[in-house]
C-alpha positions in Angstrom: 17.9 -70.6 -11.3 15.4 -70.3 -8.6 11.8 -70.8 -9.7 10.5 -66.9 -8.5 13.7 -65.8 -10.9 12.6 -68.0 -14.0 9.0 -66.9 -14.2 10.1 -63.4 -14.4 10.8 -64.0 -18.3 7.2 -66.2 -18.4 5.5 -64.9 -21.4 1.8 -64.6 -19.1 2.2 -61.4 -17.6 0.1 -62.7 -14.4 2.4 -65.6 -14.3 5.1 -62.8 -13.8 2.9 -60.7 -11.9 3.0 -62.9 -9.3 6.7 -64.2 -9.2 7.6 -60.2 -9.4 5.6 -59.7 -6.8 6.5 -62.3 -3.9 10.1 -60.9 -5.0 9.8 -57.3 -4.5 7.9 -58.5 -0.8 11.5 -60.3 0.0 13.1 -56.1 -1.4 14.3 -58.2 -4.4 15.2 -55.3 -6.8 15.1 -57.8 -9.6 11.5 -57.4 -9.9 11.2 -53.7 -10.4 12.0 -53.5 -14.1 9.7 -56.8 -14.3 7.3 -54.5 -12.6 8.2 -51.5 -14.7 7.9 -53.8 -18.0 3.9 -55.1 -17.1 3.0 -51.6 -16.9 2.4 -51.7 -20.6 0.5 -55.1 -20.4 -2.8 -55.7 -22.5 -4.6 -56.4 -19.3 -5.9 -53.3 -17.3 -5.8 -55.4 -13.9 -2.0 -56.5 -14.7 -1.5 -52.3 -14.7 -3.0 -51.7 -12.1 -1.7 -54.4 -9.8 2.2 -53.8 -10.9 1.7 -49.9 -10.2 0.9 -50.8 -6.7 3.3 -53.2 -6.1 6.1 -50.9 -7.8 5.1 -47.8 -5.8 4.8 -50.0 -2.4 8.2 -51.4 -3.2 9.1 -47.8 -3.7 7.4 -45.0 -2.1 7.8 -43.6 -5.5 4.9 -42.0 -7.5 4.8 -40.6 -11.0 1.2 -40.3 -11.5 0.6 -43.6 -13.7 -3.2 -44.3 -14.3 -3.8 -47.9 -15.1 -6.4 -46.7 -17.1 -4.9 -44.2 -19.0 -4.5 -44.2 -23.3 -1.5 -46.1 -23.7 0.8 -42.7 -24.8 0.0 -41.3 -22.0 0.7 -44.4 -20.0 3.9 -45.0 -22.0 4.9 -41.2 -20.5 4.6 -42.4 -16.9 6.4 -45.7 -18.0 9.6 -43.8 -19.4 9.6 -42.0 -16.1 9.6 -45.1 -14.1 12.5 -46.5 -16.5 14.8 -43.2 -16.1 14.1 -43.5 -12.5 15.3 -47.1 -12.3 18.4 -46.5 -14.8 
């Protein structure tokens, strides 16, 4: 399994920040539910940087907020997920 693919299940959410990342550059659709997933991260910065990477790797927008209380983050989140399904 190639290493980007393996630190996609890393339990540190920048460790697969990162790998999701320099996947979705390559249009790797493996990393969008990744992506999708680390919206609901602890770390505000995590949020903010897999939003921007998911709607760069997109063009889709459904008004997440990083900063947001986590229901209504967890709103935007399901949208993301039907999107992807």
């Amino acid at each position: 399994m190639p290493a980007k693919i393996y630190a996609l299940s890393n339990s540190h959410a920048e460790l697969r920040l990162a790998a999701a990342q320099a996947l979705a550059n390559h249009g790797d659709r493996a990393a969008l539910p990744v992506l999708i997933d680390l919206l609901e991260s602890d770390s505000l910065q995590v949020r903010n940087q897999a939003n921007a990477i998911l709607r760069a790797a997109t063009g889709e927008r459904f008004g997440f907020a990083a900063y947001a209380t986590a229901d209504q983050r967890l709103e935007k989140v399901n949208q993301w997920r039907t999107w992807y399904a």
